[in-house]
N, C-alpha and C positions, 0 to 999 in steps of 0.2 A: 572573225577577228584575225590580223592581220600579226603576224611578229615583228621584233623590232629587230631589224639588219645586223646580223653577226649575233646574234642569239641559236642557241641549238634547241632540236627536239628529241627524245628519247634517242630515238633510231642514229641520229645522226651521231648523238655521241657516243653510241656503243661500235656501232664501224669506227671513230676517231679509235677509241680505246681501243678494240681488238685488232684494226692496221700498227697501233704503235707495241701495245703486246706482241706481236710476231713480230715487228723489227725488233724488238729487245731479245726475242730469241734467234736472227740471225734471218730474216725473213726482208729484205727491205722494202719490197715491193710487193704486193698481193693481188690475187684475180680475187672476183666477185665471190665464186663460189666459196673458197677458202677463207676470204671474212665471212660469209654466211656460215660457215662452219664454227669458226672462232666462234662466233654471237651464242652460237645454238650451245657449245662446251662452256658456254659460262652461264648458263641458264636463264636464257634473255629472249629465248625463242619466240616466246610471245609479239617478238617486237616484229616480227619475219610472219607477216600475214601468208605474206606470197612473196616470190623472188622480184616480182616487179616495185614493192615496197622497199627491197634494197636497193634495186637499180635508181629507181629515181631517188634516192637519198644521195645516191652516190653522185650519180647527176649533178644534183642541187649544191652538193659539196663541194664538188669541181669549178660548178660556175662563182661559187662564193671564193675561189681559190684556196681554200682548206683542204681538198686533195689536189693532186697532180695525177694523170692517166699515161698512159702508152700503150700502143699492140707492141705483142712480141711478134718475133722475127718467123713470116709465116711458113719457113723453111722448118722451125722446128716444130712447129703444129702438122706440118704437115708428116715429118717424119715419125710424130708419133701417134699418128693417125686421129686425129681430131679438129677440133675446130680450135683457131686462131681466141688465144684469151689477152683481154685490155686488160690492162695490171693499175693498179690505183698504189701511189704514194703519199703518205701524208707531210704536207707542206711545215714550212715553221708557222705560217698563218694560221693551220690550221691545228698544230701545236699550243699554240700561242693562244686562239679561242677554245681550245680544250679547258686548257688550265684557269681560263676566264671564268668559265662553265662552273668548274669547281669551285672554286672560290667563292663564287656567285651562291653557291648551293653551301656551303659551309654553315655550321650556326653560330650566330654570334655569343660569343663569350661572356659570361656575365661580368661586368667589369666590379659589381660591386664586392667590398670584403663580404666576409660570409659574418655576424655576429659573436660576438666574442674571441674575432680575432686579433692581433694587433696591429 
């Protein structure tokens, strides 16, 4: 079965929410590992089979335009001996189908009065 374009799945919206969590704490930009980290401190681990189940979310996310990516400057990967990390931002698109998301999941209200009210 196939989804319907700009619909989310678990995974994807737990990276939306824990990239926009750590930009609420001063974070604007995150590497993979450090959303994998977020996911895992809010008890979502489950969603994190393997590291390649983040990656290709991430991926999928990017190509739907709901993240945004970059390497950082490999002067400074280099200087602190490791390997060059792509930093992922979250877009207003993808913002914008977060809060879709919710909404979408919300339950509807029961419109009617309740009995013996006025």
């Amino acid at each position: 079965m196939r989804r319907k374009q700009g619909t989310l799945i678990p995974i994807e919206t737990s990276i939306l929410e824990a990239a926009l969590d750590l930009r609420r704490r001063g974070t604007d930009s995150a590497y993979g590992f450090l959303i994998a980290r977020e996911i895992r401190e809010r008890a979502e681990a489950r969603l994190l089979t393997a590291y390649g189940t983040l990656y290709k979310a991430l991926e999928r996310l990017e190509k739907t335009h709901f993240l945004e990516s970059f390497w950082e400057d490999p002067q400074v990967a280099a200087n602190e001996g490791r390997p060059r990390r792509r930093y992922y931002r979250v877009t207003l698109t993808g913002e914008t189908a977060l809060a879709k998301h919710h909404a979408d999941q919300a339950p509807i209200p029961n419109l009617r009065p309740e009995r013996g009210s006025a």
